[in-house]
C-alpha positions in Angstrom: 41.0 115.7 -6.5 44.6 117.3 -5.6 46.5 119.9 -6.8 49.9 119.0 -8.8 52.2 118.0 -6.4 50.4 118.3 -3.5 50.0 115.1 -0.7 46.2 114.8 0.6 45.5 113.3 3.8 41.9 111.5 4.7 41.5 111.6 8.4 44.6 110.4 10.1 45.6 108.2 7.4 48.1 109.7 4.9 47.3 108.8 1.3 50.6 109.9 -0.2 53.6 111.2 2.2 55.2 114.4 1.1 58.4 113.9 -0.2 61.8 114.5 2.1 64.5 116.7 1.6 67.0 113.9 0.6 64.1 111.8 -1.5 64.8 111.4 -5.3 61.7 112.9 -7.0 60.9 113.1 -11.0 61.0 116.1 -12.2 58.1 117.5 -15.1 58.9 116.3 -18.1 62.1 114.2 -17.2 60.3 110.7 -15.9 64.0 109.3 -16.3 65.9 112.4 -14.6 65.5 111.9 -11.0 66.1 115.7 -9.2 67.0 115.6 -5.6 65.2 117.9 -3.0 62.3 118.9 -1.9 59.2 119.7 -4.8 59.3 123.1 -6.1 56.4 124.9 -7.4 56.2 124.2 -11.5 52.6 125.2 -12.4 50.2 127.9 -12.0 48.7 125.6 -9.1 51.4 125.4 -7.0 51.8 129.4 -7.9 48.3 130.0 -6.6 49.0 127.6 -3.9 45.6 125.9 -4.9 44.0 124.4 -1.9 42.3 121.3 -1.8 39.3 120.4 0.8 36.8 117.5 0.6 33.7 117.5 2.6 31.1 114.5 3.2 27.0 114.5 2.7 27.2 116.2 6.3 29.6 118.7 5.7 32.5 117.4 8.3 36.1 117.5 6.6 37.0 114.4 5.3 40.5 115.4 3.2 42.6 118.7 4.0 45.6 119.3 1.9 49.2 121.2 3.3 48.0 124.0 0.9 44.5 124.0 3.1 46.8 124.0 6.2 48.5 126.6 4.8 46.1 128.8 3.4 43.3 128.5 6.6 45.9 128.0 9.4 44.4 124.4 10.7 46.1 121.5 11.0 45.2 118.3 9.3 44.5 117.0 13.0 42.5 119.7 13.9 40.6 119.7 10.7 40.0 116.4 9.4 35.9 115.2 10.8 34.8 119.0 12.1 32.2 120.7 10.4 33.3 123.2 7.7 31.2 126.1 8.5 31.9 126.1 12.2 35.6 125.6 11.3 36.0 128.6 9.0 32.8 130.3 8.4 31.4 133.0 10.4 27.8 132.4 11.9 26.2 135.5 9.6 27.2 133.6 6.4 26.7 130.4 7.6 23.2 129.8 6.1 24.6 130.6 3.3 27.0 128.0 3.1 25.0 125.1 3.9 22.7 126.0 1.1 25.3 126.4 -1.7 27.0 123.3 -0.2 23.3 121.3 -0.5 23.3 122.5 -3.8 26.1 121.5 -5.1 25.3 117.6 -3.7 21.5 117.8 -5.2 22.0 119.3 -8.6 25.6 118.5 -9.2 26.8 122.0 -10.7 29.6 123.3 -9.7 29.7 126.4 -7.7 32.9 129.4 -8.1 32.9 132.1 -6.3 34.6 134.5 -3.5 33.8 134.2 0.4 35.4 135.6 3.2 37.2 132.4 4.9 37.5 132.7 9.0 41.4 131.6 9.4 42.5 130.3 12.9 44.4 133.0 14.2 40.8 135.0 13.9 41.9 136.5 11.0 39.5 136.9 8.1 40.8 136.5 4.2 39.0 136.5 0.9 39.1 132.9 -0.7 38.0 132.1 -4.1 36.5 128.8 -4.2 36.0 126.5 -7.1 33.0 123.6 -5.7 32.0 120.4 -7.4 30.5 116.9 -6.3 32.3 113.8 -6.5 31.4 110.3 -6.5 33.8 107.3 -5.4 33.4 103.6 -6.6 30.7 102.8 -4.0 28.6 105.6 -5.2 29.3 107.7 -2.2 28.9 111.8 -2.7 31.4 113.9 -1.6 31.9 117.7 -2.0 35.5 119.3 -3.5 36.4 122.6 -2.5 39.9 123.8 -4.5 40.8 127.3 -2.8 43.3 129.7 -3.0 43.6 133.4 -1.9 42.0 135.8 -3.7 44.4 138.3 -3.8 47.0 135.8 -5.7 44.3 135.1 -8.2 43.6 139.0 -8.7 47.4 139.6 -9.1 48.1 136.1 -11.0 44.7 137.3 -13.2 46.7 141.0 -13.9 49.6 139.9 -14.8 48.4 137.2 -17.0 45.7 139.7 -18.9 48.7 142.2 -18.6 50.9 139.7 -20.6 48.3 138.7 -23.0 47.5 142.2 -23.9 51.2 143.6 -24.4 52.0 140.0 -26.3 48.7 140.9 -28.8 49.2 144.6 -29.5 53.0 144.6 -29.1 54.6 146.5 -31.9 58.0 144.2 -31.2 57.6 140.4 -33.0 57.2 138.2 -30.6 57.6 134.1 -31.0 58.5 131.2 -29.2 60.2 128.3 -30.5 60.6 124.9 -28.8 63.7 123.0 -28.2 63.3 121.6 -32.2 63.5 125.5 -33.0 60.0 125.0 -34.4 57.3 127.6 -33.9 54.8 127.5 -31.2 53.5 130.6 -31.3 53.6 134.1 -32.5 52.0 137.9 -32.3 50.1 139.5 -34.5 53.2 141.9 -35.1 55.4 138.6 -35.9 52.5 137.8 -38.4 52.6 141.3 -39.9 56.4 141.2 -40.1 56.4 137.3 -41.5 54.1 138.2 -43.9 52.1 135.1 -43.0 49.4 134.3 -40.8 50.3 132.0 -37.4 48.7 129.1 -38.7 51.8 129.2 -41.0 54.0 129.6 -38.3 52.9 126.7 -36.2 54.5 123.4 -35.5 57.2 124.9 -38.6 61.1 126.3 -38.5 62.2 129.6 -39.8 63.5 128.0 -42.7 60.3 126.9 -44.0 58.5 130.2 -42.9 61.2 132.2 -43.8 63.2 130.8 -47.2 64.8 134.1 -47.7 66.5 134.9 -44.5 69.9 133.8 -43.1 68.1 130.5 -41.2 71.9 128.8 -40.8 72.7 131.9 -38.8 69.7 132.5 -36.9 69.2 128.7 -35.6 72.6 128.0 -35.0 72.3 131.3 -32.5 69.4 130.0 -31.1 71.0 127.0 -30.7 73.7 128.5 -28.9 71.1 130.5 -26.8 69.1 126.9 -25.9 72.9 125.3 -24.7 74.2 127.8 -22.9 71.1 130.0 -21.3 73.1 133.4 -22.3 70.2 135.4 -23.9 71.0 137.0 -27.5 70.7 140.8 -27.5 70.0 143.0 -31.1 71.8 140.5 -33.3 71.1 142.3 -37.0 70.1 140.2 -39.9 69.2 140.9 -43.3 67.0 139.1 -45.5 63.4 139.5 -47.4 59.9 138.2 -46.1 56.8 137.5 -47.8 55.4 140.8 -46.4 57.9 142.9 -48.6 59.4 140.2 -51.6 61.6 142.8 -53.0 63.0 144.6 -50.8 65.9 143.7 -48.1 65.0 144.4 -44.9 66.9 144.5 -41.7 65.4 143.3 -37.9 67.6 143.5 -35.0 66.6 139.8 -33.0 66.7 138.9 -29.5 66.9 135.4 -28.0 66.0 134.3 -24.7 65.8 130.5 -23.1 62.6 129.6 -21.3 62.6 127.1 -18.8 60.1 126.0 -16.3 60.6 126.6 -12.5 62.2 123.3 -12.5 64.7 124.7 -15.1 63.5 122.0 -17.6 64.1 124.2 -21.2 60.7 125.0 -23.0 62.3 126.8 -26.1 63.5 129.8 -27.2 61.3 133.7 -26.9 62.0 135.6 -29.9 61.8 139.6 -30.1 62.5 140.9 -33.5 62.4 144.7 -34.7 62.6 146.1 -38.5 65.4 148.3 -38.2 65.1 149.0 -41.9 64.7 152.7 -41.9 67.2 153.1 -39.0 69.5 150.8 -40.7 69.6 152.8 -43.8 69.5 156.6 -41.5 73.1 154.8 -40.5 74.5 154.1 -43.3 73.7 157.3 -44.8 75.0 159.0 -41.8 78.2 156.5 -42.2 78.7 157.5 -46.1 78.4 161.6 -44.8 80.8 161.1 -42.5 83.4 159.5 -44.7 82.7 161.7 -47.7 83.5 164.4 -45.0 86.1 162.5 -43.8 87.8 162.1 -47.4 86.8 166.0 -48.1 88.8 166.6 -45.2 91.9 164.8 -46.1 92.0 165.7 -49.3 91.9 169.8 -48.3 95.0 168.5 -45.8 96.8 166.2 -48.7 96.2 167.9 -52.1 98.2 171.1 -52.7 100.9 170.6 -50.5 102.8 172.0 -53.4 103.0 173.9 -56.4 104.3 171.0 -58.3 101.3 169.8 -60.9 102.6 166.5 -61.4 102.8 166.1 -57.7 99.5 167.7 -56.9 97.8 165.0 -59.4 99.8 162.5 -57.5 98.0 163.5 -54.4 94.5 163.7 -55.9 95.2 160.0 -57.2 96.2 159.1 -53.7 93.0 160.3 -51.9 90.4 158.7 -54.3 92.4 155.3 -53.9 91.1 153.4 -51.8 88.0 155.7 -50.8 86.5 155.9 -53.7 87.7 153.7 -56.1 90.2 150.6 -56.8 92.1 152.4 -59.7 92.0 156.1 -60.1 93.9 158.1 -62.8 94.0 162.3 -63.2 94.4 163.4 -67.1 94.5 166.8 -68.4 93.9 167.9 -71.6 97.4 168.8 -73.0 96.3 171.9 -74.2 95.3 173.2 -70.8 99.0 172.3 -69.5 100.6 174.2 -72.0 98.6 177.3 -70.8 96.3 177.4 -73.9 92.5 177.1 -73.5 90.5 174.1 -75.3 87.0 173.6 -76.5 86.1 170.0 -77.7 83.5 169.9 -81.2 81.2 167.3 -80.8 83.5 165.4 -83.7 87.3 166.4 -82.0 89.0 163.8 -80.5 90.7 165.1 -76.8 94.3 164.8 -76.4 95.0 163.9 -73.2 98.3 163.7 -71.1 98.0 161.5 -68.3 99.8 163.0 -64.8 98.9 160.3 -62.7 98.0 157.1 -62.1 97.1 154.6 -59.2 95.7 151.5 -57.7 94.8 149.6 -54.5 96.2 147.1 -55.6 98.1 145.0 -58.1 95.9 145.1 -61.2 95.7 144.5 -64.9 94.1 148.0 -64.6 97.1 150.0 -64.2 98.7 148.6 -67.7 95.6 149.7 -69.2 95.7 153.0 -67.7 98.5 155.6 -69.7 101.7 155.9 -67.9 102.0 159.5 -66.8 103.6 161.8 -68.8 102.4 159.9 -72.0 99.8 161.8 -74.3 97.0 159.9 -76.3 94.0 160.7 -78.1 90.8 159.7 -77.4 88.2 159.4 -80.0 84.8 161.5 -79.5 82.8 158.2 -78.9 85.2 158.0 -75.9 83.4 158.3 -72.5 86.3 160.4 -70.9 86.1 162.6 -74.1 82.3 163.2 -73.2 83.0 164.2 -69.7 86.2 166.9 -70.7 83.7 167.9 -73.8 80.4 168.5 -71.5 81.9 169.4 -68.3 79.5 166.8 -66.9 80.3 163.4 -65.3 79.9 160.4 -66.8 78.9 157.3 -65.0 78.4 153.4 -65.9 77.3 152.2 -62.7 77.3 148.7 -63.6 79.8 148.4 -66.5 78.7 145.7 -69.7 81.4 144.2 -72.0 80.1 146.6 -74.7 81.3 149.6 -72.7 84.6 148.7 -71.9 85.4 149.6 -75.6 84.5 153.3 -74.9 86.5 153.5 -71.4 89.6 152.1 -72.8 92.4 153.6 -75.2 92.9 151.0 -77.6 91.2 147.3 -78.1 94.3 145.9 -75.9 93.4 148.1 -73.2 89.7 146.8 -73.2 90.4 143.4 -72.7 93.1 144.4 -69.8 89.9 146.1 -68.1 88.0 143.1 -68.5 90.4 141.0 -67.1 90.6 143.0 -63.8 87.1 142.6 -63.1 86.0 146.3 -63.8 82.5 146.7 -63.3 81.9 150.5 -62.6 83.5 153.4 -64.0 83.1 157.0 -63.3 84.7 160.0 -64.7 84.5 163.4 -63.3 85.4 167.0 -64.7 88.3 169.0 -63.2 86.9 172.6 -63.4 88.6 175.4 -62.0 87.5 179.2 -62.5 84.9 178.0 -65.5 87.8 175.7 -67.9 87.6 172.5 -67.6 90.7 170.9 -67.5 90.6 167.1 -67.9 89.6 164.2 -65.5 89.4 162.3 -62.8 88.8 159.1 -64.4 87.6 156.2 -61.6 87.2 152.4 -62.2 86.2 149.7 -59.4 86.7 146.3 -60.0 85.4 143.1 -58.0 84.4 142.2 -55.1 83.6 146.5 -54.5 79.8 147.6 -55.3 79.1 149.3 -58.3 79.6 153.2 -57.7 76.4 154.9 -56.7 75.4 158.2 -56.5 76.8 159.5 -53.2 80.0 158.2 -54.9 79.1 160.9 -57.6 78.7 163.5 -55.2 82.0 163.0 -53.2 83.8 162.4 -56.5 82.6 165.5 -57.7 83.5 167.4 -54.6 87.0 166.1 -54.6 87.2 167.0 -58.1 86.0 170.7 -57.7 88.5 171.1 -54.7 91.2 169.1 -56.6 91.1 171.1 -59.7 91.7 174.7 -58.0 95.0 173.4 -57.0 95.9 172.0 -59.9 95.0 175.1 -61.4 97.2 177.1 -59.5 100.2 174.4 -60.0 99.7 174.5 -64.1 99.6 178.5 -64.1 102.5 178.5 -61.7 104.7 176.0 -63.4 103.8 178.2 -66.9 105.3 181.2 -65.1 108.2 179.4 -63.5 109.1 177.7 -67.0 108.8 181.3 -68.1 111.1 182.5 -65.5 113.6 179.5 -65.9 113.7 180.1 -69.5 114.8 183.8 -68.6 117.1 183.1 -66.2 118.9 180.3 -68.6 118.9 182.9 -71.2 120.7 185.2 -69.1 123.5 182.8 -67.9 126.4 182.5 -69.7 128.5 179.8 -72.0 131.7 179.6 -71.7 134.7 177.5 -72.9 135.7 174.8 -70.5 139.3 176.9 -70.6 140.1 180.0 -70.6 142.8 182.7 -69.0 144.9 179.7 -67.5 141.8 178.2 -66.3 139.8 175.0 -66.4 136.2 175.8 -65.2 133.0 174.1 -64.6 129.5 175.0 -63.5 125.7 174.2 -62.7 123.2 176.1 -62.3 120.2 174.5 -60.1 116.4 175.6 -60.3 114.4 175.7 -56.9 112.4 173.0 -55.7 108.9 173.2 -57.0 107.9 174.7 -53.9 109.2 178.2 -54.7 109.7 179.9 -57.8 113.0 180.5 -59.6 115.2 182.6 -57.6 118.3 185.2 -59.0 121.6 183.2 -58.8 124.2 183.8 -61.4 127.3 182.8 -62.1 129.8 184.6 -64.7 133.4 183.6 -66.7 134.4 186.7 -68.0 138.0 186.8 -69.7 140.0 190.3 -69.5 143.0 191.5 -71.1 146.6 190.1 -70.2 145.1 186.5 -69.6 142.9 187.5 -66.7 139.7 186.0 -66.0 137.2 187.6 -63.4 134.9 184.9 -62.2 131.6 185.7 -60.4 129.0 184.5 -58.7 125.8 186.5 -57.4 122.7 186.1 -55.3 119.9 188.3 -55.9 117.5 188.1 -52.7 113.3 187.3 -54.2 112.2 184.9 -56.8 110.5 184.8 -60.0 110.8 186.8 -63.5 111.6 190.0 -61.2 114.8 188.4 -59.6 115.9 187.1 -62.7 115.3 190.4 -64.9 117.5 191.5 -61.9 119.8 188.9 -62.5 120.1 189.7 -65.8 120.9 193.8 -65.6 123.4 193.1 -62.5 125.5 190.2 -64.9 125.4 193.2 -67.6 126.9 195.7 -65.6 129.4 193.4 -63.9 130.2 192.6 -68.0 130.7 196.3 -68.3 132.8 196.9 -65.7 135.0 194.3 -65.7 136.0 195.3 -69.3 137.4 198.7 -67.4 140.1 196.2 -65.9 138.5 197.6 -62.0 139.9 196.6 -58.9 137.4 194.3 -57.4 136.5 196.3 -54.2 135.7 199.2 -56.6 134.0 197.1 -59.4 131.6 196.4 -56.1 131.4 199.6 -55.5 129.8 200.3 -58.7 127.5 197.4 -58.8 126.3 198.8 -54.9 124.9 202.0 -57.0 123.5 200.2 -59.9 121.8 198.0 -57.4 120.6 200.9 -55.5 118.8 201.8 -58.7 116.8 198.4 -59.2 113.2 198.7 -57.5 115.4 198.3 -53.8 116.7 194.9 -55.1 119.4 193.5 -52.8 121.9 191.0 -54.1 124.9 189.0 -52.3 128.1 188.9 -54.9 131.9 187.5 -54.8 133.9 189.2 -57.5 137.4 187.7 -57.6 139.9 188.4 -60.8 142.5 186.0 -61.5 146.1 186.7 -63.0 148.3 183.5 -64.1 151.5 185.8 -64.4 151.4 186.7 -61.0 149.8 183.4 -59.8 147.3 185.3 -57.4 143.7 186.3 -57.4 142.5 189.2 -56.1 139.1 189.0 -54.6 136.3 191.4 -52.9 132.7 190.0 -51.4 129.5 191.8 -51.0 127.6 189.8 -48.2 128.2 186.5 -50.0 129.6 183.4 -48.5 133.5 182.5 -49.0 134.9 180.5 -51.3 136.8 177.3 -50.8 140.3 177.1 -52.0 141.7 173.3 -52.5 145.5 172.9 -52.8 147.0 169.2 -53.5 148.4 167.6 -49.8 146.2 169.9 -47.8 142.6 170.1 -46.5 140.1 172.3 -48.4 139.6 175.6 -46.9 137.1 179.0 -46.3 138.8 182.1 -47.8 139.3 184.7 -45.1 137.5 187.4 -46.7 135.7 190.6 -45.3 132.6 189.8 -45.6 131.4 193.1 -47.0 127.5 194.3 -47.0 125.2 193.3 -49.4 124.9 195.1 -52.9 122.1 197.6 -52.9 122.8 198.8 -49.1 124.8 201.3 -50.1 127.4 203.7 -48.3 129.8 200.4 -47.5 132.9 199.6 -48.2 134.1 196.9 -49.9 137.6 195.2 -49.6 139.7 193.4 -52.3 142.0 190.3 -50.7 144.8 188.8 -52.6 144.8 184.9 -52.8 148.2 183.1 -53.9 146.9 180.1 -56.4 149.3 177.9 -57.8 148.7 175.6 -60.6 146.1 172.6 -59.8 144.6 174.7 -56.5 141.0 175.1 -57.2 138.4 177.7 -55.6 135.0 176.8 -55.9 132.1 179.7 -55.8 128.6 178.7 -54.9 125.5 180.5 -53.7 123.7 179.6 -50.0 121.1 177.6 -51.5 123.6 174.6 -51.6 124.7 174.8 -48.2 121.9 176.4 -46.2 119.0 174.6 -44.8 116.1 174.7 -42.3 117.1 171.6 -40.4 121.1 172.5 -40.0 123.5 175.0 -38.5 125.3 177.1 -41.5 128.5 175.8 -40.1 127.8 172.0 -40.0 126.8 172.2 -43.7 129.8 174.1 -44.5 132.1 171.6 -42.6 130.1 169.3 -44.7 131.0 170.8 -48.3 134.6 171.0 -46.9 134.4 166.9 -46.2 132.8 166.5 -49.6 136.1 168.6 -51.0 138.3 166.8 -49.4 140.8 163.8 -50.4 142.3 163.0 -54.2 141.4 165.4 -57.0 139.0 164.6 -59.5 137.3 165.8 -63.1 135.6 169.6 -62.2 132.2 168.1 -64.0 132.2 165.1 -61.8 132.9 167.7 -58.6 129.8 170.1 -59.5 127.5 166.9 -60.0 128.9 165.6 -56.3 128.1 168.7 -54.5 124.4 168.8 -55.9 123.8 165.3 -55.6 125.0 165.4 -52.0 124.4 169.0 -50.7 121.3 170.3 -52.4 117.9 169.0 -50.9 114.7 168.4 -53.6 112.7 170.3 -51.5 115.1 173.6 -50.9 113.2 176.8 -51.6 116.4 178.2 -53.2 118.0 177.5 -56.1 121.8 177.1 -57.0 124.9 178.5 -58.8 127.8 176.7 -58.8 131.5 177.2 -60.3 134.6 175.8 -60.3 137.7 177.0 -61.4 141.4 174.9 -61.6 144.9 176.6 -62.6 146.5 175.0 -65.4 150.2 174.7 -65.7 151.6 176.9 -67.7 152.6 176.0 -71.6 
C-alpha cells in the first residue's frame, strides 16, 4: 500500500513515524549494517517520489503519505476525512472522477491514467495515477491511488527507453558483472564480440565464457575497480573468442563500479572495443618509424670513413640490436681484391669475413668467422645462394635441419643450436650491379622470428650499406696502389753511413685520407759526406707520390754535383715549377765529419731538432725559406756545428700538426719527448709515432734520424 520507504498516516494516527536524523536505519541490502541519517532515495519510487492516497467507499481520504503532501501541497491534517474530488479536483472533471472511482470499487480493475491534479496553492499539475481496490481483513473496500508527477515519469520514461535503446544497438560491448565478477547481463554487441549468445553469459565468469583470454588479469582489475571505486579506462588485452578461434584479437576494456544511491556496490559495468585493426595500423606505423628510424642512423653511422674494415664495423653495429641478435658483414674475397666474381651453380664462394657482432654474449659469435679469416662455403650453403642469386635468403623459423646449411662446419652448427637461433636472414650487398657479399643475420630466443618488414629494412640497410663499402674497397685498392708507389720510391739505406748512424719511418695517412707525398732521403757524397733530406709534397694520392718520386730523383741528381744546399734548392724550385703546379716543403742539410758541421738550407719546411748530451733538445734557427714550386725566392744555407753523439732529427708536419692544438704546443711537445738520456735511434722513431702521430691524422709521416759517430 506504501511506497519504499515511505511512512503512511491514517487519520491522525501515525502508522509508522519517519525516521530522525540521528535514528540508525538499515540500509538495502545490508539488514546487519545499520546507516545513520535520514532515508535517501534508493529506488525508482522514491525517484518518482510515488505518492500514496487511500480513499474509503465514500471517497473521503482515509491515508495521505509525505510524498502526497509533497506532491498536492496538503497536509496530512488537512487531508485526511475530506472528500478527494473537492480537495484536488476541479468541478468540470469532477463527474468524471466519481465515476472512474465507482468503477474501480464495483468491478475491481485497476484504473492508470493522467489527470490534471488541483494543488493547494491553486496551482494545476499533471498527475499520473495508478488506481486499484483493496480489501482489509474485515472485508472493508478501500480505493489506492499511487501518484506521481507526470513530468518525472515522461523524463524518468526518456531516459530509461533512451538507455535501453543505446544499451541494445550500441556498437561498444556492454556487460555488467556482480560483486562475484559473474555475468548479469550483456548487449547484443558483447554477444557478437563473445561469440556466444547471453544465455551463455548469464549467472557465468569470464573465465568460463572466455577460456582464451587473460581472465587472471582482467578479474583481478575488476577486482581492483570493485575495492577501490577508481573506474578502469582502455586497459588493452589480447586474447581469442569464440567469434574469431584463430585469430588474436585486441579490445581496449573499461571498468566502472555500480552502486546504489545508498552506495551499496551492485557490480562492475563493462565497456569493451575491438581495437584489432587499430592495434595493428599502430604497430605498423611503430615498425615504419623504426625502420626509418634505423635507415636514418645508419646514413649518419655508416661511411664515416673510407676505411672498409671500419665501414663493415659500422654496418654490423646498426643491424645489432635493431634487427637482429648477431649480425656479421662478409665479402666475397674476390671482390676485395678489386676483381669481379660470378658464382656457378656448383662453385663454392670464398668468403672473407670483415665483421662480426652481437647483442650479447653468445655461442653465436664462436660460430661466426673471426674477421679477417677467409672460408669457403659450399654451394648447398644458404649464404652462398644469396652472394650467387643476388636475392635474399630467409628461414623465418629456423629447423635443426637448416642449421647445417647456415653454418661453416658441423662444429659451427651445433654452436648455433646451442644459442637458441631460430631465424636467419641473409641479405646481398649490391653496389653499382656486383654483388659483393653479405649481410648475414641470425636471432636467437626469446626475439620473434624475422618477418617480412625485417626483410624490407634489411634489405634497405644493405643497399645503402653496400655503396659505402663500395667506395671504401675501390678506395683502399687505390690507396694500396699508391702506398705500394710511394714505398717503392723511398729509399734503403745502411743503418751507417758518412760518419752517421741513421734511422727512419715512414707513416701512411689515416684511412680517412689518401696517401700523401712525404719523403725522406740518405744520400752519401764524396769525401764522407752525407746529404740527408726530407720533403713534403702538398696533395695526396698516386699524383703526390709520382711527385714524390721525380723531386727524390732530382735531389739524387744534384746532390751528386756536390751543390751548396741553398743552390741545390734552387734547382729543385725550377724542377718543381715544372710538375703540374705541384708545391712541396723540403730541408736539405749536407753533413761533413772532417769539419764537424752541417750545412743546411729549408724550403718552407719545419726545423729540425738538434740534441747534444747535457743540454735540452732544440729548433734549428733556420730561414724558413718559401716553398718549392713558388719560384723567384731565395733560399739560404746555415752552418750547424755537430759534434759526435748530437743528433738532428727531420720530420714532416704530419707528426706534429693537428686540428685540436697550437703548432707550438705540439712542438714543445716533440721537444719534451726528445728530452732526457739518449737512447737506440729505432726505439726514438717508434716513440715519436707512438706518441705524436694521431690514428685519425689526414697526413701522413716521414721521419729521420741521424747521430755522429766518433771517429775511428
Amino acid at each position: 500500500m506504501t511506497a519504499a520507504g515511505s511512512p503512511v498516516t491514517r487519520g491522525d494516527e501515525p502508522l509508522r513515524e519517519p525516521a530522525r536524523p540521528d535514528e540508525p536505519v538499515r540500509g538495502p541490502g545490508r539488514p546487519d549494517e545499520p546507516v545513520r541519517g535520514p532515508v535517501r532515495p534508493s529506488g525508482l519510487l522514491d525517484v518518482l517520489g510515488v505518492a500514496s492516497v487511500v480513499l474509503d467507499t465514500e471517497g473521503r481520504i482515509v491515508l495521505w503519505s509525505p510524498q502526497a503532501e509533497e506532491l498536492f501541497g496538503y497536509t496530512a491534517q488537512e487531508a485526511l476525512g475530506e472528500f478527494a474530488v473537492r480537495l484536488m479536483i476541479h468541478e468540470q472533471h469532477a463527474d468524471l472522477v466519481v465515476k472512474l472511482f465507482a468503477d474501480v470499487l464495483e468491478t475491481g480493475e485497476d484504473w492508470a491514467g493522467a489527470f490534471p491534479v488541483r494543488r493547494k496553492d491553486g496551482s494545476t499539475r499533471l498527475v499520473e495515477f495508478r488506481n486499484m481496490r483493496l480489501l482489509d481483513d474485515r472485508g472493508d473496500v478501500y480505493a489506492l491511488g499511487l501518484a506521481a508527477d507526470q513530468s518525472t515519469v515522461r523524463r524518468l520514461e526518456r531516459d530509461v527507453a533512451l538507455s535501453t535503446r543505446m544499451v541494445a544497438q550500441s556498437p561498444i560491448g556492454l556487460a555488467v558483472l556482480d560483486t562475484e565478477l559473474r555475468y548479469v547481463s550483456v548487449n547484443p554487441a558483447m554477444e557478437r564480440l563473445n561469440g556466444r549468445p547471453a544465455e551463455e553469459h548469464l549467472g557465468r565468469t569470464v573465465r568460463e565464457v572466455l577460456p582464451q583470454v587473460d581472465a587472471d588479469a582482467l578479474e583481478a582489475a575488476a577486482r581492483q575497480v570493485l575495492d577501490s571505486g577508481v573506474p578502469l579506462v582502455d586497459r588493452t588485452t589480447v586474447g581469442r573468442t569464440p567469434a574469431a578461434p584463430d585469430e588474436d584479437h585486441v579490445w581496449s576494456v573499461s571498468l566502472y563500479r555500480l552502486e546504489d544511491a545508498l552506495g551499496t556496490v551492485l557490480g562492475v559495468a563493462c565497456s569493451v572495443v575491438d581495437v584489432t585493426e587499430q592495434h595493428r595500423a599502430g604497430v605498423e606505423a611503430e615498425a615504419a618509424r623504426r625502420r626509418l628510424a634505423v635507415i636514418a642512423d645508419a646514413s649518419a653511422r655508416i661511411g664515416t670513413t673510407l676505411d672498409l674494415d671500419r665501414t663493415a664495423c659500422e654496418l654490423a653495429d646498426v643491424a645489432v640490436p635493431e634487427l637482429a641478435d648477431v649480425a656479421a658483414v662478409d665479402l666475397l674475397d674476390a671482390v676485395v681484391a678489386g676483381r669481379r666474381s660470378s658464382l656457378g651453380p656448383a662453385e663454392p664462394a670464398v668468403i672473407r669475413a670483415l665483421a662480426v657482432r652481437a647483442a650479447r654474449p653468445t655461442e653465436a659469435l664462436a660460430a661466426a668467422d673471426p674477421p679477417g679469416r677467409i672460408a669457403r662455403y659450399g654451394p648447398d650453403r644458404l649464404v652462398t645462394e644469396c652472394v650467387r642469386t643476388g636475392s635474399p635468403v630467409m628461414v623465418s623459423e629456423v629447423q635443426a635441419a637448416d642449421l647445417p646449411r647456415i653454418a661453416r662446419s658441423p662444429e659451427a652448427a651445433e654452436q648455433l643450436a646451442a644459442a637458441g637461433v631460430h631465424s636467419y636472414l641473409a641479405v646481398p650487398l649490391i653496389a653499382r650491379g656486383e654483388v659483393l657479399g653479405a649481410l648475414d643475420l641470425k636471432r636467437t630466443a626469446p626475439s620473434l622470428p624475422f618477418g617480412e618488414d625485417d626483410l624490407l629494412l634489411a634489405r634497405e640497410l644493405a643497399a645503402r650499406a653496400a655503396v659505402q663499402i663500395d667506395n671504401a674497397r675501390w678506395y683502399q685498392n687505390a690507396r694500396d696502389t699508391a702506398l705500394t708507389l710511394q714505398r717503392s720510391l723511398l729509399p734503403s739505406h745502411p743503418p751507417v753511413t758518412g760518419g752517421l748512424e741513421v734511422a727512419s719511418r715512414y707513416q701512411p695517412a689515416g684511412a680517412t685520407a689518401e696517401v700523401g707525398g712525404d719523403w725522406f732521403d740518405v744520400i752519401p757524397l764524396d769525401d764522407g759526406k752525407t746529404a740527408l733530406v726530407v720533403g713534403d709534397v702538398m696533395g695526396s694520392g698516386v699524383n703526390a707520390a709520382a711527385t714524390m718520386g721525380r723531386l727524390r730523383t732530382a735531389t739524387n741528381a744534384l746532390a751528386s754535383l756536390d751543390l751548396d744546399p741553398a743552390r741545390l734548392l734552387e734547382h729543385l724550385d725550377r724542377t718543381t715549377e715544372g710538375l703540374d703546379h705541384s708545391i712541396a716543403t723540403c730541408v736539405y742539410a749536407v753533413h761533413d765529419p772532417r769539419l764537424r758541421q752541417c750545412r743546411i738550407a729549408n724550403a718552407g719546411h719545419l726545423p729540425p731538432v738538434r740534441l747534444r748530451d747535457g743540454q735540452p733538445p732544440e729548433l734549428l734557427e733556420l730561414p724558413t725559406g718559401a716553398p718549392l714550386g713558388v719560384g723567384g725566392v731565395d733560399f739560404c744555407t746555415t752552418t750547424v756545428a755537430l759534434e759526435p753523439g748530437d743528433r738532428l732529427v727531420f720530420y714532416t708536419d704530419g707528426l706534429v700538426e693537428t686540428r685540436q692544438h697550437p703548432l707550438d704546443e705540439r712542438l714543445d711537445a716533440l721537444l719534451d719527448l726528445l728530452d732526457g738520456p739518449d737512447r737506440p735511434l729505432e726505439e726514438v722513431c717508434d716513440l715519436l709515432l707512438r706518441t705524436l702521430h694521431q690514428p685519425d691524422n689526414s697526413d701522413d709521416v716521414a721521419l729521420l734520424i741521424a747521430r755522429v759517430q766518433t771517429p775511428d
